[in-house]
N, C-alpha and C positions, 0 to 999 in steps of 0.2 A: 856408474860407468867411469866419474871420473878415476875412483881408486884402481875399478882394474886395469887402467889403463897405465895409472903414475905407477904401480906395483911392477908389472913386467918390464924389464927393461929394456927388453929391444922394441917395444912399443911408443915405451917413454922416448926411446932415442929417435924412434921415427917421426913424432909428433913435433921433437927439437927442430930436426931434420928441416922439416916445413914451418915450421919458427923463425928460423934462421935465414932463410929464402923470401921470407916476409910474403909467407901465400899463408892464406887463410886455411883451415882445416876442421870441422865439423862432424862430430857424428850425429847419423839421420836417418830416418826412416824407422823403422821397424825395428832396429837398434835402441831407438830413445824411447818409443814405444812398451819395448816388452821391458824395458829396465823400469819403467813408471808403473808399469803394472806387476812385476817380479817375479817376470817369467825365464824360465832357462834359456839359453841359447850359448853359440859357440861362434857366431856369424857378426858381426861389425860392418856396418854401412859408412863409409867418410863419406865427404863432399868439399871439393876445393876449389879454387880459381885455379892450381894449376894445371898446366896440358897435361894430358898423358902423357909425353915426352919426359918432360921434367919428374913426373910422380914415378915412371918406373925408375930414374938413375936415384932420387932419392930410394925407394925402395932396397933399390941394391946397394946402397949402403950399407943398410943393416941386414941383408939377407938376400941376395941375389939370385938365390937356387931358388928362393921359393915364389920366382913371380912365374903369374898365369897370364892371358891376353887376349882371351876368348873374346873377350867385349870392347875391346881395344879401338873399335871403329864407331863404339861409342862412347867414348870417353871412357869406359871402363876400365880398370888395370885391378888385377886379383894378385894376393899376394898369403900364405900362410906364413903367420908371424907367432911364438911364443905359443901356438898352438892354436889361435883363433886366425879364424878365416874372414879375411880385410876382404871389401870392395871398394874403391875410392875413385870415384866419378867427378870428372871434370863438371863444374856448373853448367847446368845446359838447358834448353828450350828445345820442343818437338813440337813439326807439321807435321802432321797424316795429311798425305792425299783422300779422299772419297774413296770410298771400296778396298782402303790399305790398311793394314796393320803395321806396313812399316813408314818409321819415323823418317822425314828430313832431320839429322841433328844441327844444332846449333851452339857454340859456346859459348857462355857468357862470364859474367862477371860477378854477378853480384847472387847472396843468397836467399832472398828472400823469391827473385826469380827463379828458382831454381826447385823452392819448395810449392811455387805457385803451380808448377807442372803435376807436380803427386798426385794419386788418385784420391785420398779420402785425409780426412782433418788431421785424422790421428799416427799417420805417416807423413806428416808434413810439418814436423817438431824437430828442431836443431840443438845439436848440444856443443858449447865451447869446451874440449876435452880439458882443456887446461884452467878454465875460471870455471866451469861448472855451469856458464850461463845458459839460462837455455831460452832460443828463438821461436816463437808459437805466432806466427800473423794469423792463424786459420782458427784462433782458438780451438789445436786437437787436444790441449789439457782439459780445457771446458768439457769435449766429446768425452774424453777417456772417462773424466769424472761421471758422466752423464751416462758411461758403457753407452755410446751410440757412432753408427757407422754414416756419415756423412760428405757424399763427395766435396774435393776442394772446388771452390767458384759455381761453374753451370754445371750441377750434374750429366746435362742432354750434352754438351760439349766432351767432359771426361771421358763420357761411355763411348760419343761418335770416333773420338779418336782413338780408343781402344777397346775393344768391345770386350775385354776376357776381363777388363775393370769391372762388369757384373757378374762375373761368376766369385772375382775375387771380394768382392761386397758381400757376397752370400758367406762364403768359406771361410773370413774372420766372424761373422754373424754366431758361427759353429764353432769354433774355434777359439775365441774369445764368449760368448754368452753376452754379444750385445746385441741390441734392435737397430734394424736399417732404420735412419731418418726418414720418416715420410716422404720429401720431395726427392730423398734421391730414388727410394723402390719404386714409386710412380714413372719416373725416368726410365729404372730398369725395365717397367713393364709398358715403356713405350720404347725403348730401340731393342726390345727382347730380341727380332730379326738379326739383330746387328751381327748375333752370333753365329751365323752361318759364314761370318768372315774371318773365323777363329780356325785355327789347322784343328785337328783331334787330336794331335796329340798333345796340343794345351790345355785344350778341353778334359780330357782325360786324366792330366795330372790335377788340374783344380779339383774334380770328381773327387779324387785318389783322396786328396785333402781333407774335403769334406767327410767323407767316409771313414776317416783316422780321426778327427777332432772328436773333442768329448762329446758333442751333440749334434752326430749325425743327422738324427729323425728333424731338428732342427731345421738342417741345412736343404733333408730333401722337400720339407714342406715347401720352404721359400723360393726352391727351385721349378715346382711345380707352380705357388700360386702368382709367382711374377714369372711364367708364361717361359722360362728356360727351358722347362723342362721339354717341352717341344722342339727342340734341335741335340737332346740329348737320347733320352728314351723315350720316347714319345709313347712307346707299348705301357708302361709305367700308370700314366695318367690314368687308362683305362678301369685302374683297380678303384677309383674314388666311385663310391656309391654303388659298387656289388657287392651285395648282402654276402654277409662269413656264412659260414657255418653255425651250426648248434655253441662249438666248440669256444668262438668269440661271438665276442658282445660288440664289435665296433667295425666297419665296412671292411673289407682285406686292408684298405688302405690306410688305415689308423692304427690295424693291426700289424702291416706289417712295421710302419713307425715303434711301433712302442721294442716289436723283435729288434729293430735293426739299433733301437738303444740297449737293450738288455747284454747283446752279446760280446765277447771281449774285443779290444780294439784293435784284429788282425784282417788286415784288409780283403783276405779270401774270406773271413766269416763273414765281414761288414756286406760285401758282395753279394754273398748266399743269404744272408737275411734280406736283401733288398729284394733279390729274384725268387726267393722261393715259393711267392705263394703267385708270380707272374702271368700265370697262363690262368689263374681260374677265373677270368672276368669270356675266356676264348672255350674255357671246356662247363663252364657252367647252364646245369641245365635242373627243372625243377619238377620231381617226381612224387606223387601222393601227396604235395603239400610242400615237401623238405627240397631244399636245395641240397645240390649235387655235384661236386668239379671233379669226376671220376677220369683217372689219369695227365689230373694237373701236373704229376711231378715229373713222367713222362715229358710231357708235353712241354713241362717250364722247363726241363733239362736242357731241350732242343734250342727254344727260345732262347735262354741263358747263354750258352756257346754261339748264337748269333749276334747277340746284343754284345757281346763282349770283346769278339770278332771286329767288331764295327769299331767299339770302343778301342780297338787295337791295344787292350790288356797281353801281356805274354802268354804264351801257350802253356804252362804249366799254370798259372795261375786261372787262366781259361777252364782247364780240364778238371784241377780242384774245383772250383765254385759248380762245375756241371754236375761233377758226382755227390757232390752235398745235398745240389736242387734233388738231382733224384730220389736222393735214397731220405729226406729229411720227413718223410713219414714213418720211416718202418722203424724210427726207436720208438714213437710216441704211440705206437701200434702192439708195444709189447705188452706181452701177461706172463704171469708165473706159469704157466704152462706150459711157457716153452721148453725143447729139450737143447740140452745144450749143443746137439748138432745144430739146430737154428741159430744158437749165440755165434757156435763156431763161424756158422755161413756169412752170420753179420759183420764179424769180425773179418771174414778174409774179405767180404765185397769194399767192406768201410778201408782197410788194410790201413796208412798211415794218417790217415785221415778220420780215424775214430774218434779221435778227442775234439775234434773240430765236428762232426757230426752231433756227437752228445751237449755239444757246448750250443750251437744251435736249436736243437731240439728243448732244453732246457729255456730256452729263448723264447721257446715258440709255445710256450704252456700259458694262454693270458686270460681264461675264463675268468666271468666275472662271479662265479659261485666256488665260493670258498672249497668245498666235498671235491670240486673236481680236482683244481689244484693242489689240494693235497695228496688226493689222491697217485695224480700224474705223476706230480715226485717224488712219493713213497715207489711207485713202479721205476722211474729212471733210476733211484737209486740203487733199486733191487741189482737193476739191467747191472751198474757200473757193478757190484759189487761181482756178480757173476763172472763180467767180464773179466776184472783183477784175478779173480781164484783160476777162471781159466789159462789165461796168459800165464800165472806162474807156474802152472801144471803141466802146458805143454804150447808148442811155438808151433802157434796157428797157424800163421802167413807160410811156413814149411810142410805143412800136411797136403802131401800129394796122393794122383791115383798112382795105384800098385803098379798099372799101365801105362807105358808112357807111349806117343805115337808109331814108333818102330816096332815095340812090343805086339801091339793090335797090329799091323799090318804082316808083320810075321807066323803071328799067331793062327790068323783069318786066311790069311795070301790073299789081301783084297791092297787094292792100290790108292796114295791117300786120297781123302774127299772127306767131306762134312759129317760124315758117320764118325769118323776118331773125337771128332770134338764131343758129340752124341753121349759116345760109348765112355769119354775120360769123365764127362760132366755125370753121369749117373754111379761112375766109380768113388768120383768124391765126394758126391754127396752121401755113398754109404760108407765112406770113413768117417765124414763128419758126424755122423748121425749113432757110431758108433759099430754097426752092421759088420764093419769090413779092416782088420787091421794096414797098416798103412804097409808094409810087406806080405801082406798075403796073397801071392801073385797064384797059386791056385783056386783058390775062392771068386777073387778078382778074375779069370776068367769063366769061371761057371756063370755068374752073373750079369759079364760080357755077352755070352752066349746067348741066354734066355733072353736078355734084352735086341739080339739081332732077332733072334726067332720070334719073337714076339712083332719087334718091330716090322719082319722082313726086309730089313735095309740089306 
């Protein structure tokens, strides 16, 4: 840290900057952190005795367009410098009132108070940018060495005063591969409540977090068994101890853990693998012996756009993770017998979203009998290869009926209503299927025809 710092030089200038002003200046937090552990980042944390007053005219020394001040009422002054992104927080102490999330601030003076506030050991490590020296009262080197996540002081204290400190206990847990200390997850899994005083949309980004870190499956254990998980999805818990299928060998709930590691780390996949097998602890039912969760996917569709809803995800990412739930049996469903109007039809229902369907489905093959696994991916591979050969041959998502809705109403002289959708949906499927050239607008109404007569619509 200390070289990237002396290296750039309107960095170095700024560090002078508060040299010269005779204010102390510190990088901290999650800064000294991921630099001891030798992790990437592009973000910088300071910490100083100066006001915020003072820190933004020093700042504008060296680059005045680039300061920010979003946090400004709490000592905070944001500033892009040399291309990393500063935060430099005046020293300070926080009261929470009872039942609040937000702070009284306080500034102080000195730094050791200052790291006394932090949540966990290993965010509460000071670095002198200029000596290199670095201040650890909470021993978080000991922590880092030890990979363990440890509130600073009274854990029951940290969490009272901010309750989103145990989601964020969980989310380095994942994120880093370290084990909560003992007495602080007992903590978390006594003011678990506390989290109903968290907005959702903090809740939801911590989620977000968790679900991008390397070890999701990780993050959602911990969140279910230190009792979070209950002010989050609570439908979730439900999966622990309903028997899978033939198909796994471990409850839905450890199955879906091991999916939601397998598949790549896009947070509409991470999503769909959480929910997709959600509804079958609500549609499970057990018939000649075999269990049965007929129209789970249906069903966890629905749920999935509710839970996510709540979660106030955005509505395109909403609508992806629904159509994945749905459709996340019909690759794992396939045989070589299909024709390729079936591929075609998968392809236009999956449309941009195929490769995140296959890449889940690939996820979700976790039998503990070797014959089947192999088997399963000898079949998906088939599917993709099919797929490729058809996409170059012809552009699927563009194959329409012959019939477009003014056509059939002209045709017919019937006035619109739910019959056009009837008559388009039976037109495409005999293009896909191969039946019906995609201009063969007299063919295409012969078979319009017999389908009304037939129908009598």
């Amino acid at each position: 840290m200390i070289d990237l710092l002396t290296t750039h030089e309107k960095l170095r200038i700024l560090i002078g900057a508060f040299e010269r002003h005779g204010k102390q200046l510190y990088i901290v937090g999650g800064s000294v952190r991921d630099v001891l552990l030798r992790r990437e980042h592009i973000d910088i944390d300071l910490a100083t005795d100066a006001r915020p007053e003072l820190v933004k005219a020093l700042v504008a020394e060296v680059q005045p367009e680039a300061i920010y001040t979003v946090g400004e009422r709490f000592g905070t002054i944001g500033a892009i410098v040399d291309g990393y992104v500063l935060e430099i927080t005046t020293f300070r102490s926080e009261r929470y009132k009872p039942y609040s999330r937000k702070p009284t601030v306080t500034f102080g003076t000195s730094l050791e108070g200052d790291l006394s506030r932090r949540d966990f050991t290993i965010n509460a490590i000071a670095q002198n940018p200029i000596t290199g020296e670095l201040f650890d009262p909470f021993d978080g080197l000991g922590d880092i060495t030890a990979r363990v996540i440890r509130a600073v002081g009274m854990p029951d204290e940290r969490f009272g005063e901010d309750p989103l400190r145990m989601l964020r206990a969980i989310r380095f847990a994942s994120q880093l591969g370290f084990d909560i200390e003992a007495e602080t997850a007992k903590a978390i899994g006594r003011n678990h409540r506390k989290l109903r005083l968290v907005s959702q949309e903090r809740i939801t980004d911590e989620v977000n977090k968790i679900l991008a870190s390397p070890s999701p499956g990780r993050g959602i254990r911990l969140l279910c068994d230190l009792k979070l998980m209950e002010f989050i999805i609570p439908e979730f818990l439900e999966l622990r101890g309903t028997q899978s299928d033939e198909y796994h060998h471990k409850d839905v709930f450890e199955h879906t853990l091991i999916v939601l590691d397998r598949v790549p780390a896009d947070l509409r996949l991470r999503w769909a693998a959480l929910l997709h097998d959600i509804a079958k602890p609500a549609t499970k039912v057990i018939a000649d012996g075999e269990v049965h969760f007929y129209g789970h996917d249906v069903v966890g569709a629905e749920m999935a756009r509710v839970i996510l809803m709540r979660m106030r995800l955005p509505r395109e990412t909403t609508d992806i993770v629904r159509k994945l739930v749905s459709m996340h049996q019909r690759v794992n469903l396939y045989e070589s017998s299909w024709t390729d109007g079936a591929v075609r039809r998968l392809l236009r229902d999956a449309d941009d979203e195929i490769g995140l369907l296959l890449s889940l489905s690939r996820a979700d093959i976790t039998s503990r009998r070797p014959r089947k696994v192999e088997y399963a991916l000898s079949q998906l591979l088939e599917l993709e290869d099919r797929i490729k050969s058809l996409v170059e041959q012809e552009e699927v998502k563009a194959i329409k009926s012959p019939l477009d809705g003014n056509d059939l109403m002209a045709i017919f002289h019937r006035p619109p209503g739910p019959w056009i959708r009837d008559v388009k949906d039976l037109l495409l499927s005999k293009v896909l299927d191969g039946e019906l050239a995609p201009d063969d607008k007299e063919t295409a109404q012969r078979f319009a025809q017999e389908f009304l007569n037939r129908a009598r619509l």
